[in-house]
PyMOL commands that place a pseudoatom at each C-alpha (Angstrom):
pseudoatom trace, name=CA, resn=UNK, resi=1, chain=A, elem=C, hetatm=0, pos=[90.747, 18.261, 18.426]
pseudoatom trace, name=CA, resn=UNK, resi=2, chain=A, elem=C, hetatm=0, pos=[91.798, 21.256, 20.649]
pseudoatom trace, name=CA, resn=UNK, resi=3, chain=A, elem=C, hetatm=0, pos=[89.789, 22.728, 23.634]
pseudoatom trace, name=CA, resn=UNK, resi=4, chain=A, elem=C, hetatm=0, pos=[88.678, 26.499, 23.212]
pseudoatom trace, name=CA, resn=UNK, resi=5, chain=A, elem=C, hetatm=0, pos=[91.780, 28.906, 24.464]
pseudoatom trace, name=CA, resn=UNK, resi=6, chain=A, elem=C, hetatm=0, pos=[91.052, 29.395, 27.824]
pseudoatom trace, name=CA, resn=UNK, resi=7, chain=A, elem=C, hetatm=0, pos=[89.300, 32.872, 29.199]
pseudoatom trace, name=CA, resn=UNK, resi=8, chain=A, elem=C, hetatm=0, pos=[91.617, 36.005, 29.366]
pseudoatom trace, name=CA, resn=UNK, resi=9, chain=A, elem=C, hetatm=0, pos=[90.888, 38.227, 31.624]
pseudoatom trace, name=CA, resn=UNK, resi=10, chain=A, elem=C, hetatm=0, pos=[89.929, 41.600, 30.869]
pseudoatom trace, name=CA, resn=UNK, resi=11, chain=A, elem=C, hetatm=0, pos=[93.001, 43.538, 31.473]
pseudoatom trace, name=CA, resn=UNK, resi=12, chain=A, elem=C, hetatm=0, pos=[95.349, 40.873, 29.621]
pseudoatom trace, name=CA, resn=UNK, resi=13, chain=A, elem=C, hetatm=0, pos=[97.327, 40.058, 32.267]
pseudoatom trace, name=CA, resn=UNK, resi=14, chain=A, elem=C, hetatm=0, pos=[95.861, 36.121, 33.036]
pseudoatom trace, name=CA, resn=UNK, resi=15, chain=A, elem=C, hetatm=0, pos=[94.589, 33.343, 31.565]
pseudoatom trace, name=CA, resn=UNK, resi=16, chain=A, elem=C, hetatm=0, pos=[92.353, 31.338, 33.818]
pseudoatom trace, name=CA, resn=UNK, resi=17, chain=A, elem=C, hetatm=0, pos=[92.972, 27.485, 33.881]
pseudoatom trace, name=CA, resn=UNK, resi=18, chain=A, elem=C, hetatm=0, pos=[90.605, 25.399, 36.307]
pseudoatom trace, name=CA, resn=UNK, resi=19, chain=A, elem=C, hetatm=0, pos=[89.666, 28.265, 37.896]
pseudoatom trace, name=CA, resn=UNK, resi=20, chain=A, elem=C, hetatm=0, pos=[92.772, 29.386, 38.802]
pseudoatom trace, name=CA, resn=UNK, resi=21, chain=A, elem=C, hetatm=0, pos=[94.502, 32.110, 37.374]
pseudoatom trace, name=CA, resn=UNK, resi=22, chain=A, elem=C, hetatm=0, pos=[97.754, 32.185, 35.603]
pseudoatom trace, name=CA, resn=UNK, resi=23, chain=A, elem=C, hetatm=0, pos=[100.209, 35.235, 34.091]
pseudoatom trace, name=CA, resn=UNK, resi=24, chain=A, elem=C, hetatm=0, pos=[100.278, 35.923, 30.707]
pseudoatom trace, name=CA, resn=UNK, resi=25, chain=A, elem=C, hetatm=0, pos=[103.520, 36.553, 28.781]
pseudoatom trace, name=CA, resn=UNK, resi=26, chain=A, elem=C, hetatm=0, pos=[104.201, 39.815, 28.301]
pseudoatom trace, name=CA, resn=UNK, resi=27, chain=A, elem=C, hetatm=0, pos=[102.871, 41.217, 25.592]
pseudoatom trace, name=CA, resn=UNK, resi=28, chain=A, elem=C, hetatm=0, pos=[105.682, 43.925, 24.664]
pseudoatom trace, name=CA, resn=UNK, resi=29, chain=A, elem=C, hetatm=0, pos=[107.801, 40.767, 24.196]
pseudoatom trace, name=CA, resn=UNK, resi=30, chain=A, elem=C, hetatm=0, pos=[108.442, 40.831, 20.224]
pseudoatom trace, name=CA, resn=UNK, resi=31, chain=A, elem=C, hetatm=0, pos=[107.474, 37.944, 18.666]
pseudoatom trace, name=CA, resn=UNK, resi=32, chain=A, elem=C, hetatm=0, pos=[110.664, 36.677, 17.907]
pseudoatom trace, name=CA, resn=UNK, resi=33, chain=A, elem=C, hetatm=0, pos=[111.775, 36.998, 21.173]
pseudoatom trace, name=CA, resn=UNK, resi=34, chain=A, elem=C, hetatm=0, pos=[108.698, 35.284, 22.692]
pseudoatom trace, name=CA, resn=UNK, resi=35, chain=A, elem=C, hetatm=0, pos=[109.167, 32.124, 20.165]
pseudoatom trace, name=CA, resn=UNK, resi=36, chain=A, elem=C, hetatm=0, pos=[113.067, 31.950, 20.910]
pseudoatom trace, name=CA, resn=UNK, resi=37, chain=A, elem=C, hetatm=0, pos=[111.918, 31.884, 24.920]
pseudoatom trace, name=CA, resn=UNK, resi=38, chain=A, elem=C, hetatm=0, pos=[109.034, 29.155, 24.605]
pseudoatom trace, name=CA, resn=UNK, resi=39, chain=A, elem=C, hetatm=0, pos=[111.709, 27.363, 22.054]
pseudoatom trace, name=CA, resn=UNK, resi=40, chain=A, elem=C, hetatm=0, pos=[113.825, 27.696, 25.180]
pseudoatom trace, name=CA, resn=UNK, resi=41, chain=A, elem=C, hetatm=0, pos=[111.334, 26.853, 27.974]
pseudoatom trace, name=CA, resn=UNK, resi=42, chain=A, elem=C, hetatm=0, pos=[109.965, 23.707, 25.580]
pseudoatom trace, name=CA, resn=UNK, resi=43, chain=A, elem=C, hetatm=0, pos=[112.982, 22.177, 25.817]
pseudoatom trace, name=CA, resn=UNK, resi=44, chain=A, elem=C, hetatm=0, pos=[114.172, 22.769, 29.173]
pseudoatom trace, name=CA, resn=UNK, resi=45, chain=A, elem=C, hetatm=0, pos=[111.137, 20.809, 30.248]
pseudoatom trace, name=CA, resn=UNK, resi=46, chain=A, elem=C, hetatm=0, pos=[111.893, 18.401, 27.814]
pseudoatom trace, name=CA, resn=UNK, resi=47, chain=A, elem=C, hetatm=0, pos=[115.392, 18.140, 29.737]
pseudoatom trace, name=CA, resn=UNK, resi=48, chain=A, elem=C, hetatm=0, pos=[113.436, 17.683, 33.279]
pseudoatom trace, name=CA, resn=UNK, resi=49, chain=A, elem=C, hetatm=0, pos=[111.745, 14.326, 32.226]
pseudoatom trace, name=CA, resn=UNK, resi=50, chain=A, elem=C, hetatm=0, pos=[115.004, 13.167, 30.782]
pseudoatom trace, name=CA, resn=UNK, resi=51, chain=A, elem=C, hetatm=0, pos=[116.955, 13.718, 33.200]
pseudoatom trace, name=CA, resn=UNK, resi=52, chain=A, elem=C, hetatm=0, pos=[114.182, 12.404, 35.821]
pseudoatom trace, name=CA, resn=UNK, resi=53, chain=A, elem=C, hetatm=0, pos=[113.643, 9.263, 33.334]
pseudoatom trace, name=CA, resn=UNK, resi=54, chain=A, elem=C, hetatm=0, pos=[118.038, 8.994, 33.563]
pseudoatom trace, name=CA, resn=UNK, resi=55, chain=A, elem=C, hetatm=0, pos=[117.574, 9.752, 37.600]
pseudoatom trace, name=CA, resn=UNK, resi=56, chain=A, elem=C, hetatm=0, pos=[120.180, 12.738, 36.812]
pseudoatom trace, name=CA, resn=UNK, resi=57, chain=A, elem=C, hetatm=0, pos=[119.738, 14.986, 39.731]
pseudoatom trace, name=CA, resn=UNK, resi=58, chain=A, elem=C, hetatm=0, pos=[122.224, 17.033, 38.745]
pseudoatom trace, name=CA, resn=UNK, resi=59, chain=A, elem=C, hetatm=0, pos=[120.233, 17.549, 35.383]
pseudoatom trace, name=CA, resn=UNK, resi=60, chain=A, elem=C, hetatm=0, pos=[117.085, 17.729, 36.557]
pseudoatom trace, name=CA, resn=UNK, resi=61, chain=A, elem=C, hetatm=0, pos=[118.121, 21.044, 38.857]
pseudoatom trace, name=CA, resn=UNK, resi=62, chain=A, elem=C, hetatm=0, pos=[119.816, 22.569, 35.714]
pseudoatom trace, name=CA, resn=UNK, resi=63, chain=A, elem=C, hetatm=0, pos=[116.654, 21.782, 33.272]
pseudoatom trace, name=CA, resn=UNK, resi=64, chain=A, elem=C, hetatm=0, pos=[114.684, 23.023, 36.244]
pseudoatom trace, name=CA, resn=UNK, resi=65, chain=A, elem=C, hetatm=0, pos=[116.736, 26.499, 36.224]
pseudoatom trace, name=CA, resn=UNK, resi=66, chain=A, elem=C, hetatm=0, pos=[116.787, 26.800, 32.570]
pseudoatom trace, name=CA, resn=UNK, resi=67, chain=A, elem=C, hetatm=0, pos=[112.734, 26.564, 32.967]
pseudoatom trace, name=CA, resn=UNK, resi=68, chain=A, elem=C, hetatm=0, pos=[112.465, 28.746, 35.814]
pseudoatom trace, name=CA, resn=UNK, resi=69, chain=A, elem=C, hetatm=0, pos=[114.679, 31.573, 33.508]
pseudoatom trace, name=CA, resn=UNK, resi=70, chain=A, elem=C, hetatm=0, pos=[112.719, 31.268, 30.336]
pseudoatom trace, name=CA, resn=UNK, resi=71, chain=A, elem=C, hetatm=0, pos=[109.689, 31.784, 32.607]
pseudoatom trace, name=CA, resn=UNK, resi=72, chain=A, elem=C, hetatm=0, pos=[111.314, 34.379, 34.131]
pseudoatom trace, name=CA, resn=UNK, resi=73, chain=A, elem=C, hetatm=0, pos=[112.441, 35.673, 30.949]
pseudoatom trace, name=CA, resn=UNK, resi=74, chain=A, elem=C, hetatm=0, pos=[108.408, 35.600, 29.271]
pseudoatom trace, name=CA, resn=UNK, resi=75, chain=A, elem=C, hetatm=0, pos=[107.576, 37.685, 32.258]
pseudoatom trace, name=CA, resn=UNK, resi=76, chain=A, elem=C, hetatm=0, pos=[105.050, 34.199, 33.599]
pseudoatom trace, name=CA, resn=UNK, resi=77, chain=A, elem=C, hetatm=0, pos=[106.915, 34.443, 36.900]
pseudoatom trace, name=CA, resn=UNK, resi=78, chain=A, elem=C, hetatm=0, pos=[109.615, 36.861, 38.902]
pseudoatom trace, name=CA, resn=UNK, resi=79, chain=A, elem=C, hetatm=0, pos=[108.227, 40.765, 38.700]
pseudoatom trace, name=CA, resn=UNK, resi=80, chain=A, elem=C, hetatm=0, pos=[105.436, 41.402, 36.925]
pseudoatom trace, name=CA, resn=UNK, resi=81, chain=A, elem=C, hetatm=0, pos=[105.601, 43.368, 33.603]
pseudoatom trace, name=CA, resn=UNK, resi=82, chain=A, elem=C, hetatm=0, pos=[102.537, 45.548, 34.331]
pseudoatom trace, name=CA, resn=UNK, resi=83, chain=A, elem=C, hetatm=0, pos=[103.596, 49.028, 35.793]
pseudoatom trace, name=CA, resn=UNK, resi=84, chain=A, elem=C, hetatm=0, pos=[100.212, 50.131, 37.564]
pseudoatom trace, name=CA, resn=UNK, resi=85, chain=A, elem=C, hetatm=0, pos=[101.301, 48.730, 40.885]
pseudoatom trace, name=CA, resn=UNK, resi=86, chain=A, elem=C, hetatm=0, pos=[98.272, 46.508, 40.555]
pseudoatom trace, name=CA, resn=UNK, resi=87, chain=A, elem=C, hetatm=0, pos=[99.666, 42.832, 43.031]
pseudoatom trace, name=CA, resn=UNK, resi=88, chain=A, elem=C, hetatm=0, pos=[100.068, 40.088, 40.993]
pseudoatom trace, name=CA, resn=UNK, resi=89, chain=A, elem=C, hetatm=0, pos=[97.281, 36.988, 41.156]
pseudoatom trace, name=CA, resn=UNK, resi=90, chain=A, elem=C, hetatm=0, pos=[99.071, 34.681, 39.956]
pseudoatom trace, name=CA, resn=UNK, resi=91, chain=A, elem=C, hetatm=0, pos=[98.017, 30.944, 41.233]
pseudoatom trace, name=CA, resn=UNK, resi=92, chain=A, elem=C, hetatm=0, pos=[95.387, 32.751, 42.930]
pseudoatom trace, name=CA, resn=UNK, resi=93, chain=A, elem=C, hetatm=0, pos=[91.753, 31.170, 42.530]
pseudoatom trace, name=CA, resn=UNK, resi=94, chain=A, elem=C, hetatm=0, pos=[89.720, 33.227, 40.658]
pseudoatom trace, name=CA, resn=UNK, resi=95, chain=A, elem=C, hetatm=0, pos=[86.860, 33.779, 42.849]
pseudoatom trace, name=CA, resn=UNK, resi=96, chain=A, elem=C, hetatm=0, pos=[88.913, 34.982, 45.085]
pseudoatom trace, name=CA, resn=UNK, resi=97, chain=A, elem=C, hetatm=0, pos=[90.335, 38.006, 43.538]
pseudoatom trace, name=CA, resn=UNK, resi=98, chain=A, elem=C, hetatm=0, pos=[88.846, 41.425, 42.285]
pseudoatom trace, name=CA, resn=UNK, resi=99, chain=A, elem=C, hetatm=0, pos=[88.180, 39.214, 39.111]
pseudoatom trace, name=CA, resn=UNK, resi=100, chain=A, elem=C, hetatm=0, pos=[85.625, 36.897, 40.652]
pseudoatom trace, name=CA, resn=UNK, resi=101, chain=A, elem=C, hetatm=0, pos=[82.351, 38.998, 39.334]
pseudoatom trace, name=CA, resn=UNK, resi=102, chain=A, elem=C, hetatm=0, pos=[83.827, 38.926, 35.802]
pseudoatom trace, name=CA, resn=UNK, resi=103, chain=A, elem=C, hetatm=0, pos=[85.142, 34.800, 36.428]
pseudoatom trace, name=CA, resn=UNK, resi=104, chain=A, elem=C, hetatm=0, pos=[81.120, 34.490, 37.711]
pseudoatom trace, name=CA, resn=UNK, resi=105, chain=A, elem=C, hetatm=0, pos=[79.754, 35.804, 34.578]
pseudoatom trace, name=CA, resn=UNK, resi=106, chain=A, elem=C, hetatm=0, pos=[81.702, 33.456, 32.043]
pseudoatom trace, name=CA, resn=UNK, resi=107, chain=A, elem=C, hetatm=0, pos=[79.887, 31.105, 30.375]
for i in range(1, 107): cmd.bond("trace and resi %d" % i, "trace and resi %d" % (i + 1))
show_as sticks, trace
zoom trace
C-alpha cells in the first residue's frame, strides 16, 4: 500500500517530507521531458549502488554527476525555476520558513 502524496505547498514550488521541505520539478517541464529526466535520474542512482556494491570510485562519481544533472535538469536543485525572486527553501525545515503557519495548520 502507498502513503498519501506528501503536502504541497501552496505556491507549488515544495513538497514537504518529514518536515522538511523539498523543490518540486518544474512544472513547465513537458511531460515527456520530465519522464525522459526521472528515466535518467532513476538510473543514475541505480548506477551509484552498483558501482558502490563493485567499490568503483570512479563510477560512483560519474553516476553521482549524471544524478546531480538530471536533478539539475528537473529544476530539484541548481537555480530555481520560479522568476519572482522569491529565495529558495529548499532543505529548509518547514517551521522555519514563511511557510510555517500554513505547515502548522496541516492535518
Amino acid at each position: 500500500m502507498r502513503d498519501a502524496d506528501p503536502p504541497t505547498t501552496p505556491d507549488g514550488r515544495y513538497i514537504v517530507v518529514r518536515g522538511r521541505l523539498w523543490r518540486r520539478t518544474n512544472p513547465a517541464l513537458g511531460e515527456d521531458r520530465r519522464a525522459a529526466l526521472v528515466h535518467d535520474l532513476m538510473q543514475a542512482r541505480r548506477d551509484v549502488g552498483t558501482a558502490l556494491r563493485a567499490g568503483d570510485a570512479a563510477g560512483e562519481r560519474d553516476a553521482r554527476r549524471r544524478v546531480d544533472a538530471a536533478k539539475q535538469a528537473l529544476g530539484e536543485r541548481g537555480p530555481v525555476w520560479w522568476d519572482d525572486g522569491a529565495p529558495d527553501l529548499n532543505r529548509h525545515m518547514a517551521e522555519n520558513t514563511p511557510y510555517a503557519a500554513w505547515f502548522e495548520a496541516l492535518p
